[in-house]
TORROVO-56090 format. One record per residue (C-alpha): residue in one letter; x, y, z. Coordinates in steps of 0.1 Angstrom, whole numbers, plus 5000, padded with zeros to 4 digits. Layout:
REM residues N
AXYZ;...
***
This chain:
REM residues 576
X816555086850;X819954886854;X820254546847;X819554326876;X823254186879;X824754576883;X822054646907;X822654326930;X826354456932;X825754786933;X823954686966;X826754526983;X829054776968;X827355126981;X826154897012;X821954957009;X820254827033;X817354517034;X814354447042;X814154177067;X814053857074;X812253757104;X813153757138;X813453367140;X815553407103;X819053507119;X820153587081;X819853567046;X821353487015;X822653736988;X822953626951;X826853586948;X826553526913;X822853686905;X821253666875;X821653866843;X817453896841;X816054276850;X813454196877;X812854526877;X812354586838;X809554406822;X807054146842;X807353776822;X804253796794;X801253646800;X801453396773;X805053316785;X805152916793;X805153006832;X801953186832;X799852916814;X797452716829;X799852406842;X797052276870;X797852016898;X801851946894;X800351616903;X803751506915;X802351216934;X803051256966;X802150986995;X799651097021;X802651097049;X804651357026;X801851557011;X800951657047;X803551727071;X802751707106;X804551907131;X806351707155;X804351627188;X807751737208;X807852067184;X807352387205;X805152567182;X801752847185;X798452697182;X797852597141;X801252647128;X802352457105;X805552267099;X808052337074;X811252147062;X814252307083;X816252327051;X813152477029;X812152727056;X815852857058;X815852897022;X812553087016;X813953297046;X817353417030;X815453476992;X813253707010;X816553907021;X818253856991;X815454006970;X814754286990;X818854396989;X818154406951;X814554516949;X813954676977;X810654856967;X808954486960;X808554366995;X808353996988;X807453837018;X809053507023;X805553357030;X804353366997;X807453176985;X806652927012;X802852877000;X804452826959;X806852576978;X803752426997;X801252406967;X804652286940;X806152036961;X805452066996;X808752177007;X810551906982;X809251657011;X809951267000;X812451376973;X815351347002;X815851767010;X819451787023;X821152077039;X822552227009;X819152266997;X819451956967;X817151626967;X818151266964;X815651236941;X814651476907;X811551676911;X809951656877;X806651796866;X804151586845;X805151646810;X803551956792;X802551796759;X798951916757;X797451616769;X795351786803;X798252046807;X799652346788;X801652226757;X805152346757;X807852196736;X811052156747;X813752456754;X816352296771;X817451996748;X816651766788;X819151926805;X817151976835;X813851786826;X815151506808;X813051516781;X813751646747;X810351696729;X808451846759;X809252036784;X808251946821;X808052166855;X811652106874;X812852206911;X810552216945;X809352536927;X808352376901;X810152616871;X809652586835;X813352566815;X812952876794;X811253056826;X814752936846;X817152996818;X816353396824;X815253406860;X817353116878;X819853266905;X822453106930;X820653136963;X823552966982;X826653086973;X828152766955;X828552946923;X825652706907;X821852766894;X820152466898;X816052496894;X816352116920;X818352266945;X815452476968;X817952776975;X817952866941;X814752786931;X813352996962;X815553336948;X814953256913;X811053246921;X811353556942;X813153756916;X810653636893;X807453736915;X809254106919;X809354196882;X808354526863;X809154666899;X805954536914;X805354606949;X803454286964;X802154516995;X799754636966;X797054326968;X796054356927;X800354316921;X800454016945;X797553896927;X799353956889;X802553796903;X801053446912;X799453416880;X802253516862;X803153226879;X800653006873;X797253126853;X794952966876;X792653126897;X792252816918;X796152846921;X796253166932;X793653116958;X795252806973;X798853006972;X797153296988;X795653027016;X799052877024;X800553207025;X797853347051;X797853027071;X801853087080;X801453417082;X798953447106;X799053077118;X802553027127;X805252817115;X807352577129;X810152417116;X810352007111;X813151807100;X813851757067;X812051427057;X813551167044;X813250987003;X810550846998;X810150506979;X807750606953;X808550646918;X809550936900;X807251056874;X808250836846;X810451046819;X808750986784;X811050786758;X812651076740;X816051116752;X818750946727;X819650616741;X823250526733;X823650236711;X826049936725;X828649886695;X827849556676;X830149276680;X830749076648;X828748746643;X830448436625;X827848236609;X827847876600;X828747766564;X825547586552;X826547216541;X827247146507;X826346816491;X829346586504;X831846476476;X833246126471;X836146076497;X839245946482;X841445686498;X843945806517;X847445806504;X850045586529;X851845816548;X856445736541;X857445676584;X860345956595;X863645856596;X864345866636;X866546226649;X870046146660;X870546306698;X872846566697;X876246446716;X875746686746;X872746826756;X872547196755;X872647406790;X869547576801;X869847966797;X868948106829;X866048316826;X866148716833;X863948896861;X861949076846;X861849446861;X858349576875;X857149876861;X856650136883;X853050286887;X852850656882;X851450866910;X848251006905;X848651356917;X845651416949;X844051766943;X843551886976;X840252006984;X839152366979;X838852567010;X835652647025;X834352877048;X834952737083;X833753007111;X833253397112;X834653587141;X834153877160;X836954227153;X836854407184;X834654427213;X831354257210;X829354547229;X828454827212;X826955167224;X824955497214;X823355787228;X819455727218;X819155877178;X822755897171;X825155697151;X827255447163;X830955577160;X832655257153;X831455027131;X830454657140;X833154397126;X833354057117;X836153817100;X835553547077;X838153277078;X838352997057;X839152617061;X842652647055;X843252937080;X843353217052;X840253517048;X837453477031;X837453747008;X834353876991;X832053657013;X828353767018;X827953897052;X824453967065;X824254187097;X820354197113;X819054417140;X816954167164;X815254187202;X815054567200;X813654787227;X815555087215;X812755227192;X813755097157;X817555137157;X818155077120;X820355097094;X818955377075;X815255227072;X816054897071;X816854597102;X819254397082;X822154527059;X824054287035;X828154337025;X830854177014;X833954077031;X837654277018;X840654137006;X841454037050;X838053857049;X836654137073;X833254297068;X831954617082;X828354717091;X828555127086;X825855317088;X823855187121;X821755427140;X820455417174;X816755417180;X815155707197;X815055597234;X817155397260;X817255007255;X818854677240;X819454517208;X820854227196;X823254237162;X823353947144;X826253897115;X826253547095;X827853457066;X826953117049;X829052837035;X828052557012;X826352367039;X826552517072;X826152897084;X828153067109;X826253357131;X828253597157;X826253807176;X827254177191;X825254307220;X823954697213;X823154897239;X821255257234;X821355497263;X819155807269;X820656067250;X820856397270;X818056647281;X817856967266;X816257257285;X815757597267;X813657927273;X811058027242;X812058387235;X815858567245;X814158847262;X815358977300;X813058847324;X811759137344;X809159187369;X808159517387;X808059497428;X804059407436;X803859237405;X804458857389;X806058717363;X803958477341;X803958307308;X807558157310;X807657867286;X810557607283;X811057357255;X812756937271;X814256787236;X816456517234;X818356427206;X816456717187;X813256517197;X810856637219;X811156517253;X807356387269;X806656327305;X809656507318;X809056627352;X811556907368;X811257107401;X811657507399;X813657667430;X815057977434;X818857967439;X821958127450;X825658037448;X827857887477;X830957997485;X832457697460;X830457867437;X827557597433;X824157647430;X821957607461;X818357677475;X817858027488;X818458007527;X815258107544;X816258437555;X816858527518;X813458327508;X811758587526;X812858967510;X812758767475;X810158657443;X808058347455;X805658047442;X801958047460;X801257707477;X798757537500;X795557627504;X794057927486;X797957987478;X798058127515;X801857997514;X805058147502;X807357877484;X810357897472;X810657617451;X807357397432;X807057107407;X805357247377;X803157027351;X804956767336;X806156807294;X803356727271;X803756577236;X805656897222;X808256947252;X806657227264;X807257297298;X805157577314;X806657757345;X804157877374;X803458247380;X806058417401;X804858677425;X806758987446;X805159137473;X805659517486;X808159397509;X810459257477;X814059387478;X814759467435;X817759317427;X818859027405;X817158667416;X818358337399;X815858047391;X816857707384;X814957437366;X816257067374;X815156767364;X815356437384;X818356297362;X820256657371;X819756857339;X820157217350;X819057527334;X819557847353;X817258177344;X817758557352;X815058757370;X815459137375;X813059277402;X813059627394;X811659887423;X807860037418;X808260387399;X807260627428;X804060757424;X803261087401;X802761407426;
***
């Protein structure tokens, strides 16, 4: 098994495709600097500090925040339930993130939401911002074995500010040690930050996908929540959450606002820097007073004779004011400002082939220059085409080149005529920047072909029967296809054309009408079942039959042609 970090760039490297983020998700995030943990190596132990028994986070939450409501204006399906814009987004891109690395766990981003929901509820009242951080810390109760699991402290406060325990951090609520391993950049800012609800949401999935679980599997999805959190109660509220959006809808809320509630109080331990002690002057206790002595006359100075002339004033210099040194302004890194379409923004294939060119997009950053190595995410959306795909997979993540331009190889068309929409976004920081080509699949061409390679021959007074033909398209079978059978001749521009009527009547014919009393010369046969099979009616000669060569063509209505041989041969005379 490789390490995780060689397999997330191994994906954007050989170009593997995702698993995909939902319709209303227009993108992902990838891991841009992933973690050095194997999510596919070993699951977290069961007595690891993240699979104890933590209980309630008990975080505290007011009524208002514990509950979001979905907006009365909010278009949204009957019972869904509202999610933070910023949290939603978040859960979204992990869910496409993990499935470029692990594509064989098949998180679904729904069970990230219900951890959110049950953690933090969406980091609502802590101040969610775009970027995915929180105005205010989300800290755990403190793990000290007093009603909770005890676990002493692994990450000397850095993230929980406390140094003798350690506390539950982030809207995902992550031990330390459990982040330390498993905490991953879910935005692209270079950072892993368990309070910052991109990471956290990655970090978590990577974490629920270990020792290559596959969460389709109900008894792995089941393992992977504990391993979480060993409470069955925990599981079974996750589990609810996760059910409610799946099946219940979701709609997406504004991020709420701070609330004004404490945070949970951290417990005394961090040092506390002493002020430096200022030196105190203290009084001289009184000593028994002495016997004063009289004082001594004091001899009057002799009076100063004036100098003759009084001395001129020096005048005094300017003095010169310093100049203050520059402080040299960094300008600001660049960022990425839009992504752009390379070429034409419509693409086409014939229905189960590739497309020939490759969909392209530019990154450009703040300052005008490319983006270069920027996560591009390309998803398949709105598809009537019958599952065009990249490989198996809707959604395909890469990497810009050195002239910030990304490529999307490897798209196929779906197997019949229709639209699609292509959707490549690349994210910044903050904001996200979607283009969006327009796919179009046409109906790739009929094929007609005869079973067998045999001459067609028939025997004056006798018919012709069991003439099978095979309708594929795109090596597909070809069901419903409906053709007319005619015999044929050529014109003088040498084009194919019904028989004239005088002909019609010395050559091979269809039976029509009633009781097959009538001679045609041309008759619609059965429709193409499942297989493509096409079965042509029986073709009679009568007596009267002049042998010779006759031509019958098979069309269908969108003009595919095919054009067989039939040898009319004369009766053998009879024996004396």
């Amino acid at each position: 098994m490789k390490p995780l970090h060689r397999h997330l760039v191994n994906t954007s490297r050989k170009v593997l495709c995702t698993a995909a983020l939902a319709a209303s998700l227009t993108t992902a995030a990838v891991a841009t600097t992933p973690s050095t943990a194997d999510a596919g190596e070993s699951e977290p132990s069961p007595d690891s500090p993240q699979a104890t028994d933590r209980g309630d986070a008990r975080l505290d939450l007011p009524a208002p925040m514990a509950d979001p409501q979905v907006p009365p204006t909010t278009t949204a399906p009957g019972g869904a339930s509202g999610i933070p814009g910023t949290a939603l987004d978040a859960y979204k891109r992990a869910e496409l993130s993990v499935a470029a690395a692990l594509p064989g766990c098949k998180l679904p981003w729904q069970l990230l939401a219900g951890i959110g929901r049950v953690e933090s509820v969406h980091a609502s009242g802590y101040g969610l911002k775009p970027d995915g951080s929180t105005d205010k810390p989300i800290r755990g109760p403190r793990l000290d074995g007093n009603g909770f699991a005890e676990v002493r402290d692994t990450d000397q406060g850095e993230w929980d500010a406390d140094t003798s325990y350690d506390r539950a951090v982030g809207p995902m609520q992550f031990i330390p040690s459990t982040w330390k391993k498993w905490g991953a950049d879910g935005n692209g800012d270079t950072k892993r930050d368990p309070n910052n609800i991109y990471d956290a949401a990655l970090g978590a999935g990577l974490y629920l996908c270990a020792g290559d679980r596959d969460l389709s599997d109900p008894a792995a999805l089941d393992r992977a929540i504990l391993s979480y959190n060993n409470s069955r109660e925990y599981v079974n509220t996750v589990l609810g959450y996760m059910k409610q959006y799946k099946d219940g809808g979701v709609s997406e809320i504004p991020n709420p606002p701070v609330g004004n509630y404490p945070t949970p109080p951290v417990t005394g331990t961090l040092p506390t820097p002493t002020p430096p002690r200022q030196p105190v002057t203290r009084p001289t206790p009184n000593p028994t007073p002495a016997p004063s002595k009289p004082a001594t006359p004091t001899t009057p100075a002799k009076p100063t004779t004036p100098p003759a002339e009084p001395s001129k004033p020096t005048t005094p210099t300017t003095p010169t004011t310093p100049t203050t040194p520059t402080t040299p302004t960094t300008p600001p890194a660049a960022t990425l400002a839009k992504v752009e379409l390379v070429g034409a923004s419509g693409i086409t294939a014939e229905a189960g082939s590739a497309f020939t060119a490759a969909p392209k997009v530019k990154a450009v950053l703040s300052d005008g220059k490319p983006a270069k190595n920027q996560v591009v995410v390309f998803v398949v959306g709105d598809d009537t085409t019958g599952a065009t795909r990249f490989g198996t997979s809707d959604s395909l993540v890469v990497r810009t080149d050195d002239q910030g331009i990304a490529a999307a190889p490897g798209l196929k068309a779906g197997t019949k005529a229709g639209t699609f929409t292509l959707r490549a976004t690349a994210y910044g920081s903050v904001n996200e920047y979607t283009v969006t080509f327009k796919g179009t699949v046409t109906a790739a061409p009929v094929v007609l072909a005869r079973k067998g390679t045999e001459q067609l021959d028939v025997v004056v007074g006798k018919s012709l029967t069991g003439v099978e033909l095979f309708a594929t398209a795109a090596g597909q079978p070809v069901t419903g296809l409906k053709a007319t059978a005619g015999l044929v001749e050529k014109d003088e521009a040498g084009k194919w054309q019904p028989v004239k009527p005088e002909a019609a009547a010395k050559g091979p014919y269809f039976k029509g009408g009633k009781d097959g009393a009538e001679k045609l010369t041309a008759i619609e046969p059965a429709a193409t079942g499942a297989d493509g099979k096409l079965v042509l009616p029986e073709l009679f000669t009568a007596p009267e039959t002049l042998p010779g060569t006759y031509h019958l063509r098979i069309l269908t209505a969108e003009g595919v042609a095919l054009v067989l041989e039939v040898k009319v041969t004369a009766a053998p005379a009879p024996q004396a």
